[in-house]
DOROKE-134242 format. One record per residue: residue number from 1; x, y, z of N, C-alpha, C in turn. Coordinates in steps of 0.05 Angstrom, whole numbers, plus 32768, in hexadecimal, padded with zeros to 4 digits. Example, Ala and Ser with C-alpha at 12.3 -4.5 7.8 and 13.67 -1.06 7.14 Angstrom:
DOROKE-134242
   n  nc1  nc2  nc3 cac1 cac2 cac3  cc1  cc2  cc3
   1 8108 7F8E 809C 80F6 7FA6 809C 8108 7FBE 809C
   2 8101 7FD3 808E 8111 7FEB 808F 8102 8001 809D
This chain:
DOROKE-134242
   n  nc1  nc2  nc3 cac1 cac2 cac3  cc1  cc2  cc3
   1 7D01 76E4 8E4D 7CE4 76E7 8E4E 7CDA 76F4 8E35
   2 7CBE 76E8 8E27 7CB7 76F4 8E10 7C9F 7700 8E16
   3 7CA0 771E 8E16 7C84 772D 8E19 7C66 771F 8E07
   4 7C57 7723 8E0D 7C3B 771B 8DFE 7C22 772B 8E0C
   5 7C13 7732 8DF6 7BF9 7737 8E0C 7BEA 772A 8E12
   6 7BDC 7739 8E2E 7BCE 771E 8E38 7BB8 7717 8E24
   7 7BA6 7707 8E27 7B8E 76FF 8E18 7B78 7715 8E23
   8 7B5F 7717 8E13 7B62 770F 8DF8 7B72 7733 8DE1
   9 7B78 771E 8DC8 7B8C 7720 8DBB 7B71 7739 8DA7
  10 7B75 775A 8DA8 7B66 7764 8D92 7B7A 776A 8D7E
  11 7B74 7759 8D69 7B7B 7757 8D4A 7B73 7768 8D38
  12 7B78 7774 8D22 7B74 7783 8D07 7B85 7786 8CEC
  13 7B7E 777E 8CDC 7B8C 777F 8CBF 7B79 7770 8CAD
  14 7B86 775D 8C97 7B78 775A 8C84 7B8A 773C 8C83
  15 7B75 7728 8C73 7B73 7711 8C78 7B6F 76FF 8C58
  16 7B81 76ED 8C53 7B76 76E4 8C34 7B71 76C0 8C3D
  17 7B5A 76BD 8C3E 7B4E 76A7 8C4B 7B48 768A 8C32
  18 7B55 7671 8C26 7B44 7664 8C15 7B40 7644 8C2C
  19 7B2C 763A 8C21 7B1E 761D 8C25 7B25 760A 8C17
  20 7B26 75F3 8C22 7B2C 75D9 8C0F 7B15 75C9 8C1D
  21 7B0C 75B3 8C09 7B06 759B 8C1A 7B15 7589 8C14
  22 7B21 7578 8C22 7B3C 7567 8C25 7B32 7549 8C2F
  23 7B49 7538 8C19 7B3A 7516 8C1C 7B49 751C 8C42
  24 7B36 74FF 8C4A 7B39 74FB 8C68 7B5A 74F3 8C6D
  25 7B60 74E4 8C5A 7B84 74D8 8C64 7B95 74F2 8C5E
  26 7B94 750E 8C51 7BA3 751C 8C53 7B9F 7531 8C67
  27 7B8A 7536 8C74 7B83 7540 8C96 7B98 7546 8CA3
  28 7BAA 7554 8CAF 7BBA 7568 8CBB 7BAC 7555 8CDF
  29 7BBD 7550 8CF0 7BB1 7545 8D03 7BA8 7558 8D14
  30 7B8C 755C 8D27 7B8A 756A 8D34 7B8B 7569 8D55
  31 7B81 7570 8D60 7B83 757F 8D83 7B76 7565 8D90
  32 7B89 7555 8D99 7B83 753A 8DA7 7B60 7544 8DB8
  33 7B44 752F 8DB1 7B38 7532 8DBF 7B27 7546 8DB1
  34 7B28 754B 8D8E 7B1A 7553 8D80 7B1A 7542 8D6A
  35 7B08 754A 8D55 7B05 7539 8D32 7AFC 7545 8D2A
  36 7B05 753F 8D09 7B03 754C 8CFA 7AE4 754A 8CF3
  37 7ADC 7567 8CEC 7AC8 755F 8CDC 7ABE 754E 8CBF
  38 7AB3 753F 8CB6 7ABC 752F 8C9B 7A9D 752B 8C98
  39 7AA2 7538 8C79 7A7F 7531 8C64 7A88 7525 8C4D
  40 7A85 750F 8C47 7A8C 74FF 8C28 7AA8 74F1 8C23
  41 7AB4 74F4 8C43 7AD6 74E7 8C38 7AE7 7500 8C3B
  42 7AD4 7515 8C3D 7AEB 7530 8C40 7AE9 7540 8C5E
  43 7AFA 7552 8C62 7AFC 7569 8C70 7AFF 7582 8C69
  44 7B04 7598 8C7B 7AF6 75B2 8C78 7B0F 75BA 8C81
  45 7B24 75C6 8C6D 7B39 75CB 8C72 7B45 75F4 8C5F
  46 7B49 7607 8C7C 7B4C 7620 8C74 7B67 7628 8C7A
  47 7B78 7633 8C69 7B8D 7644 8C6B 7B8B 765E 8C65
  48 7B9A 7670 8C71 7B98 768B 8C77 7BB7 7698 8C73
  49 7BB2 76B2 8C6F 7BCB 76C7 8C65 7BBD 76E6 8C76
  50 7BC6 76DC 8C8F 7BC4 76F4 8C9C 7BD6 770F 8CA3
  51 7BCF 7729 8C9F 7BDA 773F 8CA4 7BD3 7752 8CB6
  52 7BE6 774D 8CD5 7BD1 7757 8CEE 7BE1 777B 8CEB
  53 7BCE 778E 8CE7 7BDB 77A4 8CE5 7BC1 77B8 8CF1
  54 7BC3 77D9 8CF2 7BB0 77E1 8CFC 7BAD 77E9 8D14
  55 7B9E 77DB 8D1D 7BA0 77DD 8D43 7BA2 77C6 8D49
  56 7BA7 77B5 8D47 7BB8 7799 8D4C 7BC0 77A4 8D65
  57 7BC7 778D 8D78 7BD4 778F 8D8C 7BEE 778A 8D8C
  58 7BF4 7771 8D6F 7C0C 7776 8D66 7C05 7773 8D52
  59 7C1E 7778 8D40 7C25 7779 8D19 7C35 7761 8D14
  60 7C2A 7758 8D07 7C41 7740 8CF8 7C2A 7737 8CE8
  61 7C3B 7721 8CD6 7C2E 770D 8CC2 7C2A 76F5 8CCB
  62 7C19 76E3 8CB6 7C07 76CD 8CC4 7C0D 76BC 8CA8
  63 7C0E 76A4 8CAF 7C06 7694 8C9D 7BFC 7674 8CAE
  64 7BDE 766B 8CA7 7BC6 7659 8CB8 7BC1 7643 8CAC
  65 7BC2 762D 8CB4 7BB4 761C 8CA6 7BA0 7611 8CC5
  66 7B83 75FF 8CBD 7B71 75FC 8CD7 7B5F 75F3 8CC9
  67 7B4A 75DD 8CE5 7B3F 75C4 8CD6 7B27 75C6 8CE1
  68 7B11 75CD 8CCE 7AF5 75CA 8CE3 7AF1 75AE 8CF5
  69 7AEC 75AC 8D08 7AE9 7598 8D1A 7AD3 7592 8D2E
  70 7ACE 7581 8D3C 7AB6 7581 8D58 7AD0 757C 8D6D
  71 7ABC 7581 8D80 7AC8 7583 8D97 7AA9 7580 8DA9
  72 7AAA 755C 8DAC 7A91 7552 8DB4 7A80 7557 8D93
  73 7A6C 7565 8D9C 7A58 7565 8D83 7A5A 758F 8D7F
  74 7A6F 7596 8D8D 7A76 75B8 8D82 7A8A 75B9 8D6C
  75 7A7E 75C7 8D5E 7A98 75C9 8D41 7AA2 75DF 8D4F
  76 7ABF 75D8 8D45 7AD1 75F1 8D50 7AE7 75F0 8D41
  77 7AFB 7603 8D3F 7B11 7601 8D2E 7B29 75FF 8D35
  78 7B31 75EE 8D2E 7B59 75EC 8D38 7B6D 75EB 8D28
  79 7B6F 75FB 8D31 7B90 7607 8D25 7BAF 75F8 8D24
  80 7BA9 75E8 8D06 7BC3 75D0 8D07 7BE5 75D9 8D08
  81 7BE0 75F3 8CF6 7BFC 75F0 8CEA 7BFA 7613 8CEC
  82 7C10 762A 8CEF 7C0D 7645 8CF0 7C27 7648 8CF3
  83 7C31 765C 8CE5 7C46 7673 8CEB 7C4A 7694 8CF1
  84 7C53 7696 8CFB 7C57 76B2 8CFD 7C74 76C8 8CFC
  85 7C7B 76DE 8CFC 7C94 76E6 8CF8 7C91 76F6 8D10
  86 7C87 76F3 8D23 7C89 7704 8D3F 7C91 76EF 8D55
  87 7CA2 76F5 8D61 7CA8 76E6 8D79 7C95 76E2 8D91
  88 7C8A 76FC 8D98 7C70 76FD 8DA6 7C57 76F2 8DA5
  89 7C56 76F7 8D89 7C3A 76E3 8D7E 7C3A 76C6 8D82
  90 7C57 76C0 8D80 7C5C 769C 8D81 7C5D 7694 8D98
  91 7C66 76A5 8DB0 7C63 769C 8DC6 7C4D 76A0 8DD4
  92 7C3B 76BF 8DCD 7C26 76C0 8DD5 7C0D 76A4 8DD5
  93 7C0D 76A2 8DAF 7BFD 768C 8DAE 7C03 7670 8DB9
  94 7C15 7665 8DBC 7C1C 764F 8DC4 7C1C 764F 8DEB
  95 7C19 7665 8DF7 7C15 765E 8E09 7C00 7666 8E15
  96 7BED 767E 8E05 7BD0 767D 8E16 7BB9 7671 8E0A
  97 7BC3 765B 8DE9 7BAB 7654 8DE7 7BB6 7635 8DD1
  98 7BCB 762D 8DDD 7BE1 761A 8DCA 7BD9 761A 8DAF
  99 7BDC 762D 8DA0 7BDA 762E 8D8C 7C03 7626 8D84
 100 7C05 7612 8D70 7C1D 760F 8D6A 7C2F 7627 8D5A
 101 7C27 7640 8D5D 7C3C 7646 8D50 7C59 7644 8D46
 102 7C68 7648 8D2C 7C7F 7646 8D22 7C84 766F 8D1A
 103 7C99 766A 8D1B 7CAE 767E 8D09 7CB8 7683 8CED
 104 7CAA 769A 8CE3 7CB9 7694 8CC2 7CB7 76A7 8CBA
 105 7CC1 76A7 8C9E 7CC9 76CB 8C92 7CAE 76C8 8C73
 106 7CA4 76EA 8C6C 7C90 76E6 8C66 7C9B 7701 8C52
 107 7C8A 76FB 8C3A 7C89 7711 8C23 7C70 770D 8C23
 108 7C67 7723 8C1A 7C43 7724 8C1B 7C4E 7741 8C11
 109 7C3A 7741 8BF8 7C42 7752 8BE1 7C20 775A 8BD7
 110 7C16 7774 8BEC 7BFD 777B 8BDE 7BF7 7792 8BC9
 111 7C11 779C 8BB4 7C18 77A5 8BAC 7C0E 779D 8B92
 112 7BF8 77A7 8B7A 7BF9 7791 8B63 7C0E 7796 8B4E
 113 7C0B 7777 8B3C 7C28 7781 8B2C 7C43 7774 8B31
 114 7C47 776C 8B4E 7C5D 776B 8B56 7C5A 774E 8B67
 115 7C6B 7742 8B62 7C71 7721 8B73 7C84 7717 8B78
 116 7C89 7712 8B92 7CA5 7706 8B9D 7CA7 76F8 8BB3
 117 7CB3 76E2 8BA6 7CB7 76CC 8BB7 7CD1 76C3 8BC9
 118 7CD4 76C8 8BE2 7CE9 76C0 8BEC 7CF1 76A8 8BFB
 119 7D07 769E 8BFD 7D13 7682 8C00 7D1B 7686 8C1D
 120 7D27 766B 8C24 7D3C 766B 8C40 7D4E 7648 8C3D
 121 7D57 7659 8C4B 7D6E 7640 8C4E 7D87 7639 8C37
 122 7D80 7638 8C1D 7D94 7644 8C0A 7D94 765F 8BF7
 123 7D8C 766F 8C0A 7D89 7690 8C04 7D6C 7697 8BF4
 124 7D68 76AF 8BED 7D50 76BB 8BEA 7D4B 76B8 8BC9
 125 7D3A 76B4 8BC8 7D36 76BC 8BA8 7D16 76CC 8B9C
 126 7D14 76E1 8B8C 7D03 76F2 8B8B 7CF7 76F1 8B6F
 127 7CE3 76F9 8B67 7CE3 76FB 8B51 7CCE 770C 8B42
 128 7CBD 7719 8B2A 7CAE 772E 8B2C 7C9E 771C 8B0E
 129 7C81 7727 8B1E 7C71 771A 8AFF 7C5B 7733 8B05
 130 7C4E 7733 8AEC 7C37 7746 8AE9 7C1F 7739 8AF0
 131 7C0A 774C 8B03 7BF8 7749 8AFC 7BE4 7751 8B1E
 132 7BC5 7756 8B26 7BC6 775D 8B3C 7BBF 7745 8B4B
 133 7BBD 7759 8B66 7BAE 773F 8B7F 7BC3 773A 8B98
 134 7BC5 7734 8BAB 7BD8 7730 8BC5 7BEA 771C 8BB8
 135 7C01 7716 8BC4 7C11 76FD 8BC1 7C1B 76FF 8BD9
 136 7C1E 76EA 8BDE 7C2D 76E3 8BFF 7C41 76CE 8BF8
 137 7C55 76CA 8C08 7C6B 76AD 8C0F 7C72 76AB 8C26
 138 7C75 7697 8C36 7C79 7691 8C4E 7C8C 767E 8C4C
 139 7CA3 767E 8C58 7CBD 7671 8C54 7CCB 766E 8C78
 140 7CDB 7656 8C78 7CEA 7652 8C8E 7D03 7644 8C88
 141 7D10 763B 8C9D 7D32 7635 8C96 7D30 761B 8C84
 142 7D1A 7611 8C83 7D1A 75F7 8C7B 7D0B 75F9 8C5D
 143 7D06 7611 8C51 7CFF 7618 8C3A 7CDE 7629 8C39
 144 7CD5 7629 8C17 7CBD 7637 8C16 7CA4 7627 8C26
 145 7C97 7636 8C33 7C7C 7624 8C45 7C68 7626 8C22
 146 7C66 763B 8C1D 7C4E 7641 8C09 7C4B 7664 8C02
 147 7C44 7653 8BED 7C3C 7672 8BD8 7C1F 7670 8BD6
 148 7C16 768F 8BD1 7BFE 7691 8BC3 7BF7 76A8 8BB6
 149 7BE3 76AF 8BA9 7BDE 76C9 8B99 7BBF 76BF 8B98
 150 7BB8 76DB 8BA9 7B98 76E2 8BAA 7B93 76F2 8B94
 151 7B7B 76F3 8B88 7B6E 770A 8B77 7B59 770A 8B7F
 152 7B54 7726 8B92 7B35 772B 8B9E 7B25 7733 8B88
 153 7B06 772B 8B92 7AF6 773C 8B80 7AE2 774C 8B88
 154 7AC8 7740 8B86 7AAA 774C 8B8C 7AA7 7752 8BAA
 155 7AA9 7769 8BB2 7AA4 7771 8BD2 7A8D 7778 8BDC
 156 7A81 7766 8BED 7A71 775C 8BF1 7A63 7773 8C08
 157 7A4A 7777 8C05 7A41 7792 8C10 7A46 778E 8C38
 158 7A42 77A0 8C4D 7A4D 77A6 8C61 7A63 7795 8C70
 159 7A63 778F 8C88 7A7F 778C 8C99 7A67 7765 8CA9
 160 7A7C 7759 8CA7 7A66 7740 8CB0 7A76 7737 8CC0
 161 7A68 7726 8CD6 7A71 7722 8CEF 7A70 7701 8CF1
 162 7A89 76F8 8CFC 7A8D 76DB 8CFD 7A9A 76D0 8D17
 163 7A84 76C0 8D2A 7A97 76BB 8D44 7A90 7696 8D42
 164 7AAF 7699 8D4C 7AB0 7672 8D4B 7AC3 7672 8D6A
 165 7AC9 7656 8D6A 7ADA 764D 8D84 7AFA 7639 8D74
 166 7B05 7641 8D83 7B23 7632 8D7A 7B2F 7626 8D88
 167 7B31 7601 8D90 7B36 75F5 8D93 7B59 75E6 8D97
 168 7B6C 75EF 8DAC 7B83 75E1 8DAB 7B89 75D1 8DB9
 169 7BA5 75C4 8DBF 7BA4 75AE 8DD8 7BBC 75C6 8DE5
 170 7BB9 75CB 8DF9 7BCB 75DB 8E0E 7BC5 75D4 8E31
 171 7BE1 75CA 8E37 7BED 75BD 8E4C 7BE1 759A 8E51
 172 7BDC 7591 8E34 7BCA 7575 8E39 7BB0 7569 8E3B
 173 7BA5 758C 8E35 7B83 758E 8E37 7B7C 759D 8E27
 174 7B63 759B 8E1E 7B56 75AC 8DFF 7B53 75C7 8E14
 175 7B59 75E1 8DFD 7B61 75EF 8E08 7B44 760A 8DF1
 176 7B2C 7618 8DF6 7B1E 7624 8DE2 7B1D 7639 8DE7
 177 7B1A 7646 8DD6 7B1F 7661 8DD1 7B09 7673 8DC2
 178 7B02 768B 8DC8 7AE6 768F 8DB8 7AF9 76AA 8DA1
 179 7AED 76AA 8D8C 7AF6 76C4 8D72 7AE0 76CA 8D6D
 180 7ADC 76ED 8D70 7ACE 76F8 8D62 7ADC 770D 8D56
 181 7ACC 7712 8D38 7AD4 7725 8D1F 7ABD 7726 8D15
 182 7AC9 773E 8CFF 7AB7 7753 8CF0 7ACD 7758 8CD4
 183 7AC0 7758 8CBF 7AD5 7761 8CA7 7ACB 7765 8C8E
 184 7AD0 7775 8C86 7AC1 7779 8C66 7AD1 7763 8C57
 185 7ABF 7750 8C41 7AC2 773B 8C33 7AC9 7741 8C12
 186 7AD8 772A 8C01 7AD6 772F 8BEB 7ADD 771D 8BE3
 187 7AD6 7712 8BCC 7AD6 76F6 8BC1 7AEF 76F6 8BB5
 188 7B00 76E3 8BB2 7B1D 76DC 8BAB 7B1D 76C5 8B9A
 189 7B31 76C0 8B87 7B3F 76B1 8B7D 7B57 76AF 8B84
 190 7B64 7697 8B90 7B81 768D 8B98 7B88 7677 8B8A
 191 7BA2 7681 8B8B 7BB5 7669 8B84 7BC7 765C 8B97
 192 7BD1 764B 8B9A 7BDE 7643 8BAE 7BF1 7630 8BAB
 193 7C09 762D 8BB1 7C1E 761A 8BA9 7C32 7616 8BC8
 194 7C36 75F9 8BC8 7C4A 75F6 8BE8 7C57 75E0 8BDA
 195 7C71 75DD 8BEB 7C7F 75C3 8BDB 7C71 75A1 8BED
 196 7C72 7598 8BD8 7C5D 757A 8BE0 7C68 7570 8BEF
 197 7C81 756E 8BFA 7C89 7568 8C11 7C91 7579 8C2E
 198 7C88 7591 8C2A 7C86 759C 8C3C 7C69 759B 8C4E
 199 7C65 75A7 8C66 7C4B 75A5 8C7A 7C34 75B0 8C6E
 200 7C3C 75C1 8C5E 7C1B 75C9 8C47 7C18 75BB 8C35
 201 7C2C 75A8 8C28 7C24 75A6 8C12 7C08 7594 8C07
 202 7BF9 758D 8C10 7BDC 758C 8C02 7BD1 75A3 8BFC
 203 7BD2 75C3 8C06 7BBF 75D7 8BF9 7BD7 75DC 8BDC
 204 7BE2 75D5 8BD6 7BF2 75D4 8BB3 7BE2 75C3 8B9E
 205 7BD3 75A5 8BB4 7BC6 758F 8B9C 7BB1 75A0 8B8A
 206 7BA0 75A9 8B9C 7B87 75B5 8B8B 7B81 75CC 8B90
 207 7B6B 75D6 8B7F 7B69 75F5 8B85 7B52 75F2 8B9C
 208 7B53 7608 8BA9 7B42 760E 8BBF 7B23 7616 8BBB
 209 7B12 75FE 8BCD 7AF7 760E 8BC2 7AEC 7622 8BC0
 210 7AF4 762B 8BD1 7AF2 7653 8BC9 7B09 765E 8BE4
 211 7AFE 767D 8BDA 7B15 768D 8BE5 7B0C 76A7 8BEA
 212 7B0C 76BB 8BFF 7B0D 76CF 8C0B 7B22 76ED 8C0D
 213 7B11 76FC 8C0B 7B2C 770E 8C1B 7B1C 771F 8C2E
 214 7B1D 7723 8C4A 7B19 772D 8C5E 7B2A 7745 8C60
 215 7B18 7759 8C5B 7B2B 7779 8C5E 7B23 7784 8C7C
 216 7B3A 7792 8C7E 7B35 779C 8C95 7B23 778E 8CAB
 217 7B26 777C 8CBA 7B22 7775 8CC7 7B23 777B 8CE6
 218 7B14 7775 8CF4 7B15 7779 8D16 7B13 775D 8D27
 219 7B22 774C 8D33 7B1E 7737 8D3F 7B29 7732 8D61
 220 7B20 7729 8D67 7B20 7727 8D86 7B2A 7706 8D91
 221 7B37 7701 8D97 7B41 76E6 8D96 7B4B 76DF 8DBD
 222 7B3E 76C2 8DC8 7B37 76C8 8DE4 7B26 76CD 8DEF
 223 7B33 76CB 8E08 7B19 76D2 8E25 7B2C 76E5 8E32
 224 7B20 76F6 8E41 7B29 7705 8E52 7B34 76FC 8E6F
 225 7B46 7706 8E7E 7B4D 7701 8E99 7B61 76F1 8E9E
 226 7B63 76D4 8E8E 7B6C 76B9 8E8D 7B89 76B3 8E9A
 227 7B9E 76D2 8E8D 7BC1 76C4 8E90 7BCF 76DB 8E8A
 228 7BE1 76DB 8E9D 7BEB 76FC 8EA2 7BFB 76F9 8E7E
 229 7C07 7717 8E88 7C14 771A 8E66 7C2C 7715 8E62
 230 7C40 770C 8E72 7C5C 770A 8E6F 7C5C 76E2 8E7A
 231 7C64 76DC 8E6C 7C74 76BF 8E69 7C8E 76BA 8E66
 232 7C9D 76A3 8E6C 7CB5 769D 8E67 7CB0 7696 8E44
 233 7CBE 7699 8E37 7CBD 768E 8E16 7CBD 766F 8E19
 234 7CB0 7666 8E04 7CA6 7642 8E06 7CC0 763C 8DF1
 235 7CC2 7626 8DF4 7CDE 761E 8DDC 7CC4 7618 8DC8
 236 7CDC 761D 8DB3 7CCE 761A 8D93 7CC3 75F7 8D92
């Protein structure tokens, strides 16, 4: 049995968020019984480098990719592709709101100056360059998912509040979810690199139309009441 808490899920840490808009044939498939949103041939495509710490309900690392979508004529967001390094988190999300979570090992280096990238499957490899800003890597048995290196900048005056709905397919039926947050903002520059044959690799083609960093954040993820807290673990 894998502990989890029940819903909803109160979150805190800090968040390095960029945007793409992405041609329609490289689209990540989404939550049977949604579509993508599409203006000009493209979509609205965000990856994330999350750090749940604080008063989290739990601690671990995040790494997001997710596709603005309708659902009927409601935009909502669904969450294609995600890992995490908590066991709890993966089972949590996958079974109170089918979010697909995966498993993977994570360097996230907010330290400036310092960068390191680690491997799997034919051992680790590290390495150090100068200069500041977050770096993150997210890696599994089957190799690197993706690298990136944020450089925040201009922090943007008070704490701003953002509530959307998140969209999965869980037990065969769209399954929504409401998020609300609050987080001081700051404009970013990212870089981003995944191997082209791996599940990210389109955020490597081009650079991202812009980019974020969400400090300190507060988010609330769920509805209340819904599903006790203890589950059998879902197979991977």
């Amino acid at each position: 049995m894998t502990r989890y808490p029940e819903e909803p899920w109160h979150l805190a840490g800090q968040m390095y968020l960029s945007l793409w808009l992405v041609p329609t044939r490289e689209l990540p498939r989404v939550a049977d019984g949604t579509r993508p949103v599409v203006v000009a041939g493209r979509g609205a495509v965000g990856a994330a480098w999350v750090v749940y710490e604080n008063d989290s309900v739990l601690h671990y690392n995040e790494l997001l990719r997710a596709v603005l979508v309708r659902d009927g004529r409601r935009p909502r967001v669904c969450i294609t592709d995600i890992w995490v390094d908590s066991a709890a988190s993966m089972t949590g999300g996958r079974e109170l709101w089918g979010i697909p979570k995966e498993l993977a090992d994570f360097d996230i280096d907010r330290t400036p100056g310092v960068r390191a990238r680690a491997g799997a499957g034919d051992g680790v490899r590290t390495g150090t360059a100068k200069g500041d800003g977050v770096r993150a890597s997210a890696a599994t048995d089957r190799g690197v998912l993706a690298d990136a290196v944020f450089e925040p900048g201009r922090r943007m005056p008070g704490r701003w509040p953002l509530t959307y709905r998140v969209t999965q397919t869980l037990d065969g039926a769209l399954k929504t979810s409401s998020v609300r947050s609050r987080s001081a903002l700051r404009t970013a520059r990212a870089r981003w690199t995944a191997q082209e044959e791996g599940p990210l690799g389109e955020l490597g083609r081009r650079p991202p139309l812009f980019s974020l960093a969400l400090d300190d954040f507060t988010l609330r993820f769920g509805d209340a009441g819904l599903t006790p807290s203890t589950r059998p673990a879902a197979a991977p």
